[in-house]
Each structure stands twice: as C-alpha cells, then as structure tokens.
C-alpha positions in Angstrom: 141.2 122.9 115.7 138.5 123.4 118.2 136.9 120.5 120.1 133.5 120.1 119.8 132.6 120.0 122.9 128.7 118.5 124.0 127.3 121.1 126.9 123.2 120.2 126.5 121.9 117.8 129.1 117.8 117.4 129.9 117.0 119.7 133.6 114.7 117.6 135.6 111.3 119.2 134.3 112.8 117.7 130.6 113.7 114.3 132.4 110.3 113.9 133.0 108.8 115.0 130.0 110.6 112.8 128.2 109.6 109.7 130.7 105.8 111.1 130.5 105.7 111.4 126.7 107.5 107.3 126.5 104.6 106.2 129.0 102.1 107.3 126.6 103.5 104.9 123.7 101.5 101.6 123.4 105.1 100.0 123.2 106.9 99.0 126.2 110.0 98.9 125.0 110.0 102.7 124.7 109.4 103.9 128.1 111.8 100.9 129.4 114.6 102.0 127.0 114.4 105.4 128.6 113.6 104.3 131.8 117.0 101.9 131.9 118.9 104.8 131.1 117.8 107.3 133.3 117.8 104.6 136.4 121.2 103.1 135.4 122.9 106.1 133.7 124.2 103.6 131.5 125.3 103.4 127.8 123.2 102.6 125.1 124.8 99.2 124.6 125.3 98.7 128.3 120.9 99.0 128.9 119.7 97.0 125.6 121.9 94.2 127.1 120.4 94.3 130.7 118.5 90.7 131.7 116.2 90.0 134.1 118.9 87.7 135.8 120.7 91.0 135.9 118.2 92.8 138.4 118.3 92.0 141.7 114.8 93.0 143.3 115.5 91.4 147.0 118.8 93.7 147.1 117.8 96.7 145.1 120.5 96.5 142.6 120.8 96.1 138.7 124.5 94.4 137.3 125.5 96.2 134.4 127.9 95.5 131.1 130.7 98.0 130.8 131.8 97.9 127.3 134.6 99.8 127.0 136.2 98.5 129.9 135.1 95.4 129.5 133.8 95.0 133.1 130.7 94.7 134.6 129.5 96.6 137.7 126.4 97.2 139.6 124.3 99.9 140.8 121.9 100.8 143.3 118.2 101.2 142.6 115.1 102.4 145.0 112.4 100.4 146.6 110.0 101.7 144.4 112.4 100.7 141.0 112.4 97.2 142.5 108.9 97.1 143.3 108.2 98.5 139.5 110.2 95.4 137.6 109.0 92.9 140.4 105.5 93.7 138.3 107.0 93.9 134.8 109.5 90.7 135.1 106.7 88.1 135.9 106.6 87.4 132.1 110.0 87.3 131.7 113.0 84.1 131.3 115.7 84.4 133.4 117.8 85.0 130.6 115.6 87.6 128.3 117.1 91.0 127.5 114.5 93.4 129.6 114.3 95.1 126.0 113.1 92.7 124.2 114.5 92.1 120.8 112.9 94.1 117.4 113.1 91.3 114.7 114.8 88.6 113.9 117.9 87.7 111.7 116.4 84.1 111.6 113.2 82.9 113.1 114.6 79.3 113.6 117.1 80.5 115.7 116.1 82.9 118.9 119.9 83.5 119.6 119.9 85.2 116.2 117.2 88.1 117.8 118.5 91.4 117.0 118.2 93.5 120.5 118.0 97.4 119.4 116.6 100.3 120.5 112.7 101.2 119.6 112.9 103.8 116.4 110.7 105.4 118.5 112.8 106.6 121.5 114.5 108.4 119.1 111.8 110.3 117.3 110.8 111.0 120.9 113.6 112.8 121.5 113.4 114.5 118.1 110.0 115.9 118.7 110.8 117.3 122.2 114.4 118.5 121.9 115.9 118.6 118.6 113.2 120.1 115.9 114.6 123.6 115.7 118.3 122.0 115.4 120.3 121.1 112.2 122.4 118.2 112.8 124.5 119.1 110.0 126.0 121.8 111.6 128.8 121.0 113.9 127.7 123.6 116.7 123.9 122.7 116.7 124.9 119.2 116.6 125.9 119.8 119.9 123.5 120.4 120.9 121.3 117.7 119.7 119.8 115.4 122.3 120.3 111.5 122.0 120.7 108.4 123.9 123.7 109.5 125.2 122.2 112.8 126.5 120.1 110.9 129.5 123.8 109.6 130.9 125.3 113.1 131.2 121.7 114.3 132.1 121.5 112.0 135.1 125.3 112.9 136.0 125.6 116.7 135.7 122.2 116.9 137.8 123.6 114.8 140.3 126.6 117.0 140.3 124.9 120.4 140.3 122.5 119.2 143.2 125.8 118.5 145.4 126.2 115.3 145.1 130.0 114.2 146.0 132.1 113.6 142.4 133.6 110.4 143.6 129.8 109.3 143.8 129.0 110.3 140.6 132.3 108.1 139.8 131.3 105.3 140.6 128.0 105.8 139.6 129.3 105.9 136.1 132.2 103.4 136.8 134.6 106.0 135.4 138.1 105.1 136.4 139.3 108.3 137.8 137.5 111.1 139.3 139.7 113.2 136.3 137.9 111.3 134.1 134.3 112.1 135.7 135.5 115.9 135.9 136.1 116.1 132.0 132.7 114.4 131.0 131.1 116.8 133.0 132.8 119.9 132.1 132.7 120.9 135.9 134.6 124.5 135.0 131.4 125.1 132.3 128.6 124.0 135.1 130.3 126.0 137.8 130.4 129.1 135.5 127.2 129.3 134.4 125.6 128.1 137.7 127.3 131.2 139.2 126.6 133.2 136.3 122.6 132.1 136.4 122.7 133.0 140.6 124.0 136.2 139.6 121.7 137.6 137.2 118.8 136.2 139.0 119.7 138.1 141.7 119.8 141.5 139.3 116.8 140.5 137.3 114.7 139.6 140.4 111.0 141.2 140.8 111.8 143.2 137.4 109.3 141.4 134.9 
C-alpha cells in the first residue's frame, strides 16, 4: 500500500495572501488564528490554547503547549511581533486564550467556553487554495490546504531558504533532526528545487 504522502505547502507570495485576505475579516480571531500559526509554526491545538500570560513582550518570546509530547516549549518572536500584541493584549486577562472562545457550553460557567478555531479561517483557505480540489480523492486530498499546511509551510521555507535543520528542529520541537527530515520530505524539496534551477536555466529568455 502506498503512503499518502502530503507535498503542498503555501510559497511566501501565498503566506501573505492568506494573512492579507484574514486582515480584511471584521473578526479578529481570524487573522490571529493565522497569524499564531504562521509566527509560532505551531499546531492547531498548540495556538488556540496560547494565553496572554504565555507571551513574553519584554523578551520576545511566546511559551507554547506541545501536545503530543506533552511538553511545553518556547519560541522566539521579532520586535515588531512583540510590539504588535503589546497593542492587541491591553484588553486582555492574564489568563485569556489570545483566541478568544466561540460560544459557550454554559453561560454560568466561563471555564465551560469552548476555544475553537473561526469557521472562517477555514473557508479562507477554501477559497484561496482548495476550490479546484476534491477532497474525496486520496491524491487531491493531498493536496488540500488546512491548518496544518501553515506549520510545514513555515518549515519547508525555512529549510529551502538555508536555514540549518537542527534550527528548524527546534523550531518545531521535533525530537530528532530524523524526525524534522521526514516531515519535510527533504529528498522531494531537494529534487524538485534542482529540478526547478534546471529547467529555468533551459526555458530562460524563451517566452
């Protein structure tokens, strides 16, 4: 049986189309839901339960959930991420989930709010990436972009613009740098990175 293996990740231009398109949405939730992502790299799971006590503005960090591993770690963010959430925290508790929670099980009981991601990021993504696909199909499912897709989008850019695997590693807070090498299908990326050099080279100054 062949593995179904997932090669589509969002180039740079799509990365920002997609944060472009989420601006535009009235909700905030939207563009932060993508936002987290792309910033943090991090699972689904891992951004809907980042809280504001989780972001550390003086020292440019964010602490992150590791789900599977049931670990937390931390990344590195810019001057200008921190500056960004030093505007959009001001509202915040120190203990509210920077995506803030959809509806509730139980309106008497805040701890009962259900913390999901907006319908919305989704349908996004539908519009931009996945309308021609059939996610029925094994093979064009894929190819279909989701949640997921930002992670190995931020990772496999990373990797193809030289950044050093252990890095990306850690970055992900993969245990192995085997590990890192399988999610991003380094023998695929190298082949058709070479394969994309060549037949520019060919095709150059033809059309």
């Amino acid at each position: 049986m062949v593995k179904n293996v997932r090669n589509r990740y969002l180039s740079v231009s799509e990365i920002r189309e997609l944060l472009k398109e989420a601006k535009s949405y009235p909700f905030e939730n939207v563009y932060l839901c993508i936002y987290l992502g792309i910033l943090t790299a991090g699972r689904l799971r891992t951004v809907l339960n980042i809280r504001k006590s989780d972001i550390d503005i003086e020292n440019n960090y964010i602490k992150l959930d590791n789900f599977k591993s049931s670990r937390n770690y931390r990344v590195s963010i810019s001057e200008e991420a921190s500056n960004y959430f030093n505007k959009i925290l001001v509202n915040y508790e120190d203990n509210e989930h920077i995506i803030r929670p959809t509806h509730f099980k139980d309106r008497k009981f805040p701890s009962q709010a259900m913390i999901e991601a907006p319908e919305a990021v989704f349908k996004l993504m539908d519009k931009l990436f996945n309308q021609k696909l059939n996610k029925q199909n094994n093979k064009e499912r894929n190819e279909v972009v989701n949640f997921h897709t930002l992670r190995r989008s931020v990772a496999i850019n990373l990797a193809l613009s030289g950044v050093e695997i252990y890095k990306i590693m850690t970055f992900l807070n993969h245990s192995s740098v085997k590990q890192t090498q399988d999610y991003l299908n380094l023998e695929y990326l190298t082949a058709r990175s070479e394969t994309d050099l060549f037949l520019k080279n060919i095709f150059t100054d033809l059309f």
